[in-house]
GUTITOR-885784 format. One record per atom (N, C-alpha, C): chain; atom name; x, y, z; residue number from 1. Coordinates in steps of 0.001 Angstrom, whole numbers, plus 500000, padded with zeros to 6 digits. Layout:
! residues N
SITE, A, CA, X, Y, Z, NUM
...
END
This chain:
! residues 99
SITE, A, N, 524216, 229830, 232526, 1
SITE, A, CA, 523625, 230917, 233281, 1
SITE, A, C, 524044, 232269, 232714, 1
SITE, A, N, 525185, 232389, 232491, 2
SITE, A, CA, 525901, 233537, 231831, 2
SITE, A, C, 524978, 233844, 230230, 2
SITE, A, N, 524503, 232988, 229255, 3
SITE, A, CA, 523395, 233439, 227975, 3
SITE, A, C, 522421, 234146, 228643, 3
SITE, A, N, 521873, 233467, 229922, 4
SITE, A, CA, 520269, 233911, 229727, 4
SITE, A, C, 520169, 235052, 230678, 4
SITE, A, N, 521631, 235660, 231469, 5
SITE, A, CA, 521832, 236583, 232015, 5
SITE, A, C, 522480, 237838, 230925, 5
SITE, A, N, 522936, 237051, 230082, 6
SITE, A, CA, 523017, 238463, 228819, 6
SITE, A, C, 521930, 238358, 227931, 6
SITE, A, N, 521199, 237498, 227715, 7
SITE, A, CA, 519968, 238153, 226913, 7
SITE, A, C, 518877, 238349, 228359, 7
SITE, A, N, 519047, 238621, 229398, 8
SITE, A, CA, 517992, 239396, 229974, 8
SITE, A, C, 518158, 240912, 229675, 8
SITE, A, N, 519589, 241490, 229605, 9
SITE, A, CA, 519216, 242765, 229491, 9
SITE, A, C, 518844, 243304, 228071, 9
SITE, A, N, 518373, 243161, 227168, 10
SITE, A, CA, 517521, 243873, 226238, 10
SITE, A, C, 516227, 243588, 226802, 10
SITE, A, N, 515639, 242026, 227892, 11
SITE, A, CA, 514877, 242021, 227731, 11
SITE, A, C, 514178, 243022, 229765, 11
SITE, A, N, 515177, 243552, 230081, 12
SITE, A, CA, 514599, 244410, 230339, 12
SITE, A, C, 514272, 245950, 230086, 12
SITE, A, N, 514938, 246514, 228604, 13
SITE, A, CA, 514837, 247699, 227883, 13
SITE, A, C, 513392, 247335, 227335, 13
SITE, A, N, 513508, 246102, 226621, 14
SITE, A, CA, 511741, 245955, 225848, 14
SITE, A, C, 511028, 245428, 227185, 14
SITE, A, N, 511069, 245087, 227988, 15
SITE, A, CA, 509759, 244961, 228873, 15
SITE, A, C, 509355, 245995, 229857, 15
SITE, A, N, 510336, 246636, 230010, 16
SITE, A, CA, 509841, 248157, 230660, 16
SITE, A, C, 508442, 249215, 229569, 16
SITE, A, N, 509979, 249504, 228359, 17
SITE, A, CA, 509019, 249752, 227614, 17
SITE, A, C, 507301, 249590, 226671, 17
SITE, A, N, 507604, 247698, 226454, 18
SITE, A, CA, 506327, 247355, 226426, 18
SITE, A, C, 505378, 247317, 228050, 18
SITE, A, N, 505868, 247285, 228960, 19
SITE, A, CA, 504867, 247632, 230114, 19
SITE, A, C, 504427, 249134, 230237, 19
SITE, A, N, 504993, 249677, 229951, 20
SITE, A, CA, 504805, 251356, 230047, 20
SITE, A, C, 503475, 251440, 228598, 20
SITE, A, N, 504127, 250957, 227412, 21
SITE, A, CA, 503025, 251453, 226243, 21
SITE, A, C, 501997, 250328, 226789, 21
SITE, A, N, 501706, 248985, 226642, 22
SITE, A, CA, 500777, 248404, 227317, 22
SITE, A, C, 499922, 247794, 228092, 22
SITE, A, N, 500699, 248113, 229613, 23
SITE, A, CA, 500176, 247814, 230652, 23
SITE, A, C, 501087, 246407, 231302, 23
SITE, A, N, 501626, 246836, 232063, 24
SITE, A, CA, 502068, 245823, 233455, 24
SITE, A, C, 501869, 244469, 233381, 24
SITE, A, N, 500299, 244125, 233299, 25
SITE, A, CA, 499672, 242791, 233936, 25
SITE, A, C, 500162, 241917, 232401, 25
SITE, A, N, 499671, 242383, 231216, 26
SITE, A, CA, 499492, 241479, 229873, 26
SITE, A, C, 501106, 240676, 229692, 26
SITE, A, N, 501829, 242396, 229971, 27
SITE, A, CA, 503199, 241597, 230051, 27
SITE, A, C, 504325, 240746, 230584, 27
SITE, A, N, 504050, 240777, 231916, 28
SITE, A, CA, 504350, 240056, 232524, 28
SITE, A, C, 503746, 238853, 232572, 28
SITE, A, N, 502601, 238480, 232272, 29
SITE, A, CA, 502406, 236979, 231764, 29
SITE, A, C, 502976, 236546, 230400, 29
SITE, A, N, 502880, 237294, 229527, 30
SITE, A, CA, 503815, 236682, 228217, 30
SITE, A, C, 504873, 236651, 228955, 30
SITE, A, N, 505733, 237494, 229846, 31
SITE, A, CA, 507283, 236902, 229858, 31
SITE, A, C, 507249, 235795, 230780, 31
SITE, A, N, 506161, 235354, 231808, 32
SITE, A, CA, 506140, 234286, 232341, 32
SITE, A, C, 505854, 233126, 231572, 32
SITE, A, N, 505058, 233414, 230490, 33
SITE, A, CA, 504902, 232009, 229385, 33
SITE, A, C, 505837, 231806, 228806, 33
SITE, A, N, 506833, 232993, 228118, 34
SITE, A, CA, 508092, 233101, 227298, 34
SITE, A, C, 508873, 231770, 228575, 34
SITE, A, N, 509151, 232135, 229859, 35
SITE, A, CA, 510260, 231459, 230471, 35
SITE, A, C, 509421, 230358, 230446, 35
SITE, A, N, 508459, 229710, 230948, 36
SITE, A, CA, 507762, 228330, 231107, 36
SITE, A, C, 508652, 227689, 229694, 36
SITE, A, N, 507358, 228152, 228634, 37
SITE, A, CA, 507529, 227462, 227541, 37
SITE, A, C, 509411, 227250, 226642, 37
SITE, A, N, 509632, 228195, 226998, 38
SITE, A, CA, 511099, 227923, 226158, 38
SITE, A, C, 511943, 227344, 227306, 38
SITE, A, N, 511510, 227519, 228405, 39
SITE, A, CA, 512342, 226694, 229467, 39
SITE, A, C, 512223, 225171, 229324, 39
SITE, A, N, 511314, 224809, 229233, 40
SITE, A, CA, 510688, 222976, 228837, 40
SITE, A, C, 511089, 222756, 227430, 40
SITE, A, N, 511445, 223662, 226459, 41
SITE, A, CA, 511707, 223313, 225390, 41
SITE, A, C, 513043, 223632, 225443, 41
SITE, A, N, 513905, 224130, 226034, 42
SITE, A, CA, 515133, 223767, 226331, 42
SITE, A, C, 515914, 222698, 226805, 42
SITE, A, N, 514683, 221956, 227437, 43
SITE, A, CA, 515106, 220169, 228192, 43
SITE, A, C, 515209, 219789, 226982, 43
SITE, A, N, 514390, 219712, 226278, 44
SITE, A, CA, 513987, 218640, 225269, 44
SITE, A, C, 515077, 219002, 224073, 44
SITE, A, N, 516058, 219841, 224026, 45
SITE, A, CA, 516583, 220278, 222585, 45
SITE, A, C, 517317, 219110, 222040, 45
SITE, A, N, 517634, 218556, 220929, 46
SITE, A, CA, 518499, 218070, 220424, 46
SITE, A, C, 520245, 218734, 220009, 46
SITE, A, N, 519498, 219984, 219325, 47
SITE, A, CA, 520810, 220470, 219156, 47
SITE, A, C, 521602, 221735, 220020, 47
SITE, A, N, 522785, 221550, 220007, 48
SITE, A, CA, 523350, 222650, 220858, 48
SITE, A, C, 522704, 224340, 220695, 48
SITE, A, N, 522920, 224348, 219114, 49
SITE, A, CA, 522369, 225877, 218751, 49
SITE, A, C, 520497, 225971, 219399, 49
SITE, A, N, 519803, 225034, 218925, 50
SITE, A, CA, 518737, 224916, 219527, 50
SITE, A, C, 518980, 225245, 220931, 50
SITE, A, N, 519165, 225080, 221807, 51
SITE, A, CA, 519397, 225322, 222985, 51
SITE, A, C, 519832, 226169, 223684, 51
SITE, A, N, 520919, 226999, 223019, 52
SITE, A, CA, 520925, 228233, 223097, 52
SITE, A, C, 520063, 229444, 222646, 52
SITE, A, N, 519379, 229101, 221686, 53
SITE, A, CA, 518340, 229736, 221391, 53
SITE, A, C, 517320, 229798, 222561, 53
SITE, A, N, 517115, 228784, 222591, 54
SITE, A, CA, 515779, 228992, 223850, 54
SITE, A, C, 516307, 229314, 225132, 54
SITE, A, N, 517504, 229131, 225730, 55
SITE, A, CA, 518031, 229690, 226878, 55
SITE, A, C, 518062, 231134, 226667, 55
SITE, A, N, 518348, 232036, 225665, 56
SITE, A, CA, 517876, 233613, 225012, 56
SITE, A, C, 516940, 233727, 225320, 56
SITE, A, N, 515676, 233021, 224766, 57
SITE, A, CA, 514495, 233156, 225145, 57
SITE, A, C, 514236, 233494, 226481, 57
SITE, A, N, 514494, 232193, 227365, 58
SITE, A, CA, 514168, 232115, 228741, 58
SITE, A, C, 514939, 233209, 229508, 58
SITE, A, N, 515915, 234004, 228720, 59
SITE, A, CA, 516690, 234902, 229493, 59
SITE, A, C, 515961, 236614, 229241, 59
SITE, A, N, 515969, 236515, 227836, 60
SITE, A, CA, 514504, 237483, 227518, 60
SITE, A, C, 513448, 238246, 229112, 60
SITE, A, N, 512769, 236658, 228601, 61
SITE, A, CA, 511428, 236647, 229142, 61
SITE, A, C, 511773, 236687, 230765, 61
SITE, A, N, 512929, 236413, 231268, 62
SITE, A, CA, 513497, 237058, 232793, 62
SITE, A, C, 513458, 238359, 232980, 62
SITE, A, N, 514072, 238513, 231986, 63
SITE, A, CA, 515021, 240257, 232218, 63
SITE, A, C, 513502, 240872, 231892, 63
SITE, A, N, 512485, 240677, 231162, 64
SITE, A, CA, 510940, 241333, 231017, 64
SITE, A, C, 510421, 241388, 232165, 64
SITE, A, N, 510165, 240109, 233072, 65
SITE, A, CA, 509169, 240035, 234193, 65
SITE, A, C, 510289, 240795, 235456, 65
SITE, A, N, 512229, 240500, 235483, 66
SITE, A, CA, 512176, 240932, 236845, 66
SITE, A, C, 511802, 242703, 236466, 66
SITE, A, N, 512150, 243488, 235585, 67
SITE, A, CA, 511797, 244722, 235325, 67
SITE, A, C, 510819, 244995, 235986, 67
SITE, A, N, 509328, 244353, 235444, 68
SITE, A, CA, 508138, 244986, 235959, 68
SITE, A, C, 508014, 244439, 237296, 68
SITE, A, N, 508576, 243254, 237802, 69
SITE, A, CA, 507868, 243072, 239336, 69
SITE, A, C, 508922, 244028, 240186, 69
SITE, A, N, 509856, 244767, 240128, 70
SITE, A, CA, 510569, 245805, 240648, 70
SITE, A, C, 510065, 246758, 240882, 70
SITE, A, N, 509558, 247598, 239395, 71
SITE, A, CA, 508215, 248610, 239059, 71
SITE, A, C, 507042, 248555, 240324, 71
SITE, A, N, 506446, 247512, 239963, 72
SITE, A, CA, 505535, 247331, 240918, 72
SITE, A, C, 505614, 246982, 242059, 72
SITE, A, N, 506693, 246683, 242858, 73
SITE, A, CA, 506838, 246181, 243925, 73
SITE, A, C, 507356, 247910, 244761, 73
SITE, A, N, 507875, 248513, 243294, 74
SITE, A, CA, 507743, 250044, 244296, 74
SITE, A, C, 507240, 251192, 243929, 74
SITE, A, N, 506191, 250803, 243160, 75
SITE, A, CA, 504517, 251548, 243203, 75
SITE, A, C, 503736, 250977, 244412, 75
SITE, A, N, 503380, 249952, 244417, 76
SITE, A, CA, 502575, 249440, 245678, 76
SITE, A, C, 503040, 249666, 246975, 76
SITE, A, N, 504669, 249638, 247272, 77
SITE, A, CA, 504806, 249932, 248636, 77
SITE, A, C, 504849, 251460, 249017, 77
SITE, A, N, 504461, 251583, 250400, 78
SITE, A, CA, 504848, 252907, 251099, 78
SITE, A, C, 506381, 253326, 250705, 78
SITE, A, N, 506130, 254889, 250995, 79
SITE, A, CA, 507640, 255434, 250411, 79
SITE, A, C, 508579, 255099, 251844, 79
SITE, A, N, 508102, 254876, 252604, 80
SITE, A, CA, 508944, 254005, 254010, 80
SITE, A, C, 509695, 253303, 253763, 80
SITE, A, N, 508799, 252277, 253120, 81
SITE, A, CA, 509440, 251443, 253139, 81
SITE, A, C, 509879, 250762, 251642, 81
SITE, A, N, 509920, 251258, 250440, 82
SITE, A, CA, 509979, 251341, 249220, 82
SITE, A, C, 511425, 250598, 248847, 82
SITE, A, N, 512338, 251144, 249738, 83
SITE, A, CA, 513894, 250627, 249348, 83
SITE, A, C, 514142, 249454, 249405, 83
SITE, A, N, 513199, 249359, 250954, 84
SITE, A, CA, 513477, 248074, 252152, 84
SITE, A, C, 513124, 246762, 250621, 84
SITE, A, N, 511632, 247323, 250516, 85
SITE, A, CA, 510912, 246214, 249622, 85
SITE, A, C, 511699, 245616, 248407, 85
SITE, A, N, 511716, 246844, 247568, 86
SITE, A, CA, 512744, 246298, 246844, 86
SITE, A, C, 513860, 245913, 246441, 86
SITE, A, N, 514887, 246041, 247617, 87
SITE, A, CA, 516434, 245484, 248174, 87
SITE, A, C, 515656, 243843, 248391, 87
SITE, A, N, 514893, 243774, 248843, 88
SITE, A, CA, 514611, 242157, 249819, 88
SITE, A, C, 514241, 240962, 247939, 88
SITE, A, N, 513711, 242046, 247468, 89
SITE, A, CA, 512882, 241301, 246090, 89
SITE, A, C, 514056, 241050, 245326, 89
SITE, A, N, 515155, 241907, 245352, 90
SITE, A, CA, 516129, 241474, 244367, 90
SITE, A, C, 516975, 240369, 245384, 90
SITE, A, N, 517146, 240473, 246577, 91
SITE, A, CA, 517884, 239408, 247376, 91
SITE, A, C, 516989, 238268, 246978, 91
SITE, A, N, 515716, 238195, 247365, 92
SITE, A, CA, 515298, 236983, 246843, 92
SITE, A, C, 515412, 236560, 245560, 92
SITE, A, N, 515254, 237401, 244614, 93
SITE, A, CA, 515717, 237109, 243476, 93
SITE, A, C, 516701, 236001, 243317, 93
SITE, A, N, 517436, 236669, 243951, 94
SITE, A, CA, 518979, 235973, 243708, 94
SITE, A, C, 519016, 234671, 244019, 94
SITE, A, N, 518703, 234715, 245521, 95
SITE, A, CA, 518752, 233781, 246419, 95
SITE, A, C, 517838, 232559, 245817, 95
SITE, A, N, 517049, 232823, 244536, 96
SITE, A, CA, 516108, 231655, 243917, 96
SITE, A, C, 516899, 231174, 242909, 96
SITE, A, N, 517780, 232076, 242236, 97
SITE, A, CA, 518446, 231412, 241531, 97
SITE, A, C, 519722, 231209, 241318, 97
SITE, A, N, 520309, 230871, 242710, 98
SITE, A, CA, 521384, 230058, 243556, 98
SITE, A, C, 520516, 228411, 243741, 98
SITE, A, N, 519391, 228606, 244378, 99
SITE, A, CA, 518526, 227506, 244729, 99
SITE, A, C, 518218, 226342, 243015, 99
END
């Protein structure tokens, strides 16, 4: 847990930034395919280094998508309630990956 929590943070410097130069929606599905696909290919690794590699990956493609669903979770809400929203999104966050 500790790899794919240190390669999330570059990958939320490049997924901010690539959401800002090309739009929100495109990127956040590559980082949702990034975690799918290197996540299933992390079951399957043979070798240790292999496996750490793709746990990078899958940590990447985290630190990309939680960036932008933060972004957007406080563009879309009222300024009311803006904090509320996104305090609850990172608790759930968490709370999913305790689960």
């Amino acid at each position: 847990a500790t790899l794919v929590s240190l390669s999330a943070i570059p990958g939320d410097y490049v997924g901010g930034w690539l959401g800002d130069t090309y739009g929100r929606k495109p990127i956040l599905i590559i980082g949702q395919i990034m975690i799918a696909t290197f996540g299933v290919i992390s079951a399957f690794c043979t070798t240790y280094i292999a496996f750490l590699l793709a746990r990078c990956v899958v940590g990447f493609g985290f630190g990309m998508v939680l960036m932008l669903v933060i972004v957007q979770v406080a563009e879309v809400c009222p300024t009311a309630y803006r904090a509320s929203a996104v305090s609850v999104t990172f608790l759930m966050w968490g709370a999913g990956d305790c689960y």
